[in-house]
Structures are given as structure tokens and as C-alpha cells.
N, C-alpha and C positions, 0 to 999 in steps of 0.2 A: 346816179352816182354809182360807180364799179367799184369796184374790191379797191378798199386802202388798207398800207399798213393799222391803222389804228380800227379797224373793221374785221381783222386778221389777228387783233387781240397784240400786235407790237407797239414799242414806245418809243418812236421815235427819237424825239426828245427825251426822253431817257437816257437813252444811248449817246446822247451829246454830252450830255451833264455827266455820263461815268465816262466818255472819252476826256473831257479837261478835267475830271480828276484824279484819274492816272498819268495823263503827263509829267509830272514831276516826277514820276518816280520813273517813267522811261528816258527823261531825260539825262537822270540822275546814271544813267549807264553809256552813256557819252563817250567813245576811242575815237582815235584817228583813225578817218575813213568813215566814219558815221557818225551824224548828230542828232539821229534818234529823234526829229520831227515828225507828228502823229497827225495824218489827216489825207492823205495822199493813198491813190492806190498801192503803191509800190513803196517798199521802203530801200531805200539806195545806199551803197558800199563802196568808197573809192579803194581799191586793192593798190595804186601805187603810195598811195596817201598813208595807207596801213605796211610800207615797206617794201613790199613784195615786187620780185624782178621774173622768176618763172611761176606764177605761181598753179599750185593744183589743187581745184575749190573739194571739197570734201562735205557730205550733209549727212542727216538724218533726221530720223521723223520719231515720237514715241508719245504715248501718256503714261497718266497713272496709275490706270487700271481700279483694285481696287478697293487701293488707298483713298479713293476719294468717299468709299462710305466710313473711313474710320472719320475723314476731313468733315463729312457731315454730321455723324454720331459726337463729335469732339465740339462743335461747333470753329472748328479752327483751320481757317483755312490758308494761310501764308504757306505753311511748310511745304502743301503740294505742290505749288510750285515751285518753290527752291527746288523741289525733290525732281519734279520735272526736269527742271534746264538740266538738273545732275546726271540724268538719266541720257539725256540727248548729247551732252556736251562728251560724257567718257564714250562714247560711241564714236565718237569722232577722233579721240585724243588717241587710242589704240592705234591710227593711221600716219599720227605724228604729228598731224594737224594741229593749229590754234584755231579758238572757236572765237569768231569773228563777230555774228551775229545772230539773234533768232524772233522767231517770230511763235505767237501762240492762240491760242485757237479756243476758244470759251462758248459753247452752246449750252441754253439754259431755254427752261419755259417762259422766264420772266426776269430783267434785270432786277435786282437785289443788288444795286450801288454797293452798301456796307461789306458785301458778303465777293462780289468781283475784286471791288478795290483794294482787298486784302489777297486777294489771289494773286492779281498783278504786284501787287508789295511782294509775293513770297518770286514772280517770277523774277522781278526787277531784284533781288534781295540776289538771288541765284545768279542771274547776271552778273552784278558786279565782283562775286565771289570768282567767276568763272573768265573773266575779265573780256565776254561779248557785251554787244549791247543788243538792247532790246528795240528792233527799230519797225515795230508795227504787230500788226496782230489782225483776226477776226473776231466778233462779238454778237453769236448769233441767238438769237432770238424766236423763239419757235415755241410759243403756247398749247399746250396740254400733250406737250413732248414730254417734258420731264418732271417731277411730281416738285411740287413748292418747296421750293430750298435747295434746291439739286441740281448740279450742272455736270457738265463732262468738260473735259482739259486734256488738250495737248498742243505739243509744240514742235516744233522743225528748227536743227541750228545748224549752220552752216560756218564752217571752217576753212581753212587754205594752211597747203602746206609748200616749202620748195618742194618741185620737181625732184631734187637730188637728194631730199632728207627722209623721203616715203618710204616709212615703215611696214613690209611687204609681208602678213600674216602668213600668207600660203610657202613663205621661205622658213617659220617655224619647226623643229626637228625636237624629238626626244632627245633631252641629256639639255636642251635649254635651259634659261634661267631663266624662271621667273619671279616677278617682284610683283607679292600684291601689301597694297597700304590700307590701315583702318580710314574710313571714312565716316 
């Protein structure tokens, strides 16, 4: 017998059992253009579906950084992700962009179902505040990587804006206005 996942210290099945029970709540972020079905390599975006006639895709990538030792000291861990998507999506919004959809990214020594599935509620939570969906993700697994209880997080959201509505930072000038809001 050669090297298996389960010889490698992974759980397979594990990992099945906390993907069907975060589908509801990826589901639960559902636009036109994506229906946020989890099981597939690729998660898929119709952009005419979602309206758009020229459109210009716009992304970004971030985590938490580290907020995620307050999220283990707290034992709470929804907010980071909310905090997450919020993080990705005003990255995008500055461009003019609508953030269409994102995908997030969960490495841990060992699934902790309880402790995931409240992550993907705070991402899915963030989602639908942000009005993408949530249409896949990675969920990596990697034993006596990270100490018991402990994960890392991030995520990529991807946006589209018109061609014609592109809000061009490098045209910004002294004597501008700017508008910032509490969050």
C-alpha cells in the first residue's frame, strides 16, 4: 500500500460531510449569473445573465491577517469572514466595479466541522451583505501544519464593471473630494 490520504493524517470524508454542510449557506447567496452549486472544480458566472453588455472583470485577493488570532482567542469565528469578503469586495468597489463573486480559501491541520462551518456562515453572511455570491472555495487540510484549532483564511472576489463607468484612481488630483463612510 503507498501513501493515502488517510495515512497522510487527512479526512477525507470529513471534508465531504463539512462540504454538505455549508451548502446552504452558499447557496443562500444565489444572483443572476450564479447558482452557487458546490462540488465542481470551477465555480461558473454567466456575465450576460448578470446584465452586462461591455463588461471589465475586476478581482482581488486578501485575508485576515491577524484578526484570526483574536477569532481563536474569542472562540468566534463568523466575523472573520464577513470581515474577509469586506476586505476583498472594497478593493474592488474603488474601480467602480460590482462584486459579482468570490471564492475562499480555508487551510487548517485538521477539519473542526463546528469551527469551519461558522467561518463559511460569517463568509456567506458577508456575501450576501455585499450582494456576490459565494460560488466555491478550497478546503485544505494539512496535518501538524497548524496547531489544533487554528486555521488561516482567505479569499479572491471578482467584480465587473462597464467599460464606460471605470473609475480611473491614477486621474485623482489634490483639491478632490473625498467621501469616506463609517463601516
Amino acid at each position: 500500500m503507498g501513501l493515502t490520504y488517510k495515512k497522510a493524517g487527512v479526512d477525507i470524508h470529513e471534508a465531504g460531510r463539512f462540504v454538505e454542510a455549508i451548502k446552504r449557506y452558499t447557496k443562500s447567496t444565489a444572483r443572476k449569473g450564479a447558482n452557487c452549486k458546490l462540488g465542481g472544480f470551477g465555480g461558473l458566472f454567466d456575465l450576460r445573465a448578470a446584465g452586462y453588455k461591455d463588461p471589465v472583470l475586476v478581482s482581488s485577493t486578501d485575508g485576515v491577517g491577524t484578526k484570526l488570532k483574536i477569532a481563536f482567542l474569542a472562540d468566534r469565528h463568523d466575523t472573520v469572514g464577513i470581515d474577509m469578503v469586506a476586505m476583498n469586495v472594497n478593493d474592488i468597489l474603488t474601480t467602480g466595479a460590482e462584486p459579482l463573486f468570490f471564492l475562499d480559501y480555508i487551510a487548517t491541520g485538521k477539519i473542526e466541522k463546528k469551527i469551519l462551518v461558522d467561518v463559511v456562515r460569517g463568509v456567506a453572511e458577508g456575501c450576501r451583505q455585499a450582494g456576490c455570491a459565494l460560488i466555491g472555495g478550497e478546503t485544505a487540510e494539512m496535518p501538524a501544519f497548524y496547531k489544533e484549532g487554528e486555521y488561516d483564511l482567505a479569499g479572491f472576489c471578482v467584480g465587473a464593471v462597464e467599460r464606460k463607468e471605470i473609475i480611473d484612481s491614477s486621474k485623482m488630483k489634490a483639491g478632490d473630494i473625498a467621501v469616506g463612510l463609517a463601516s
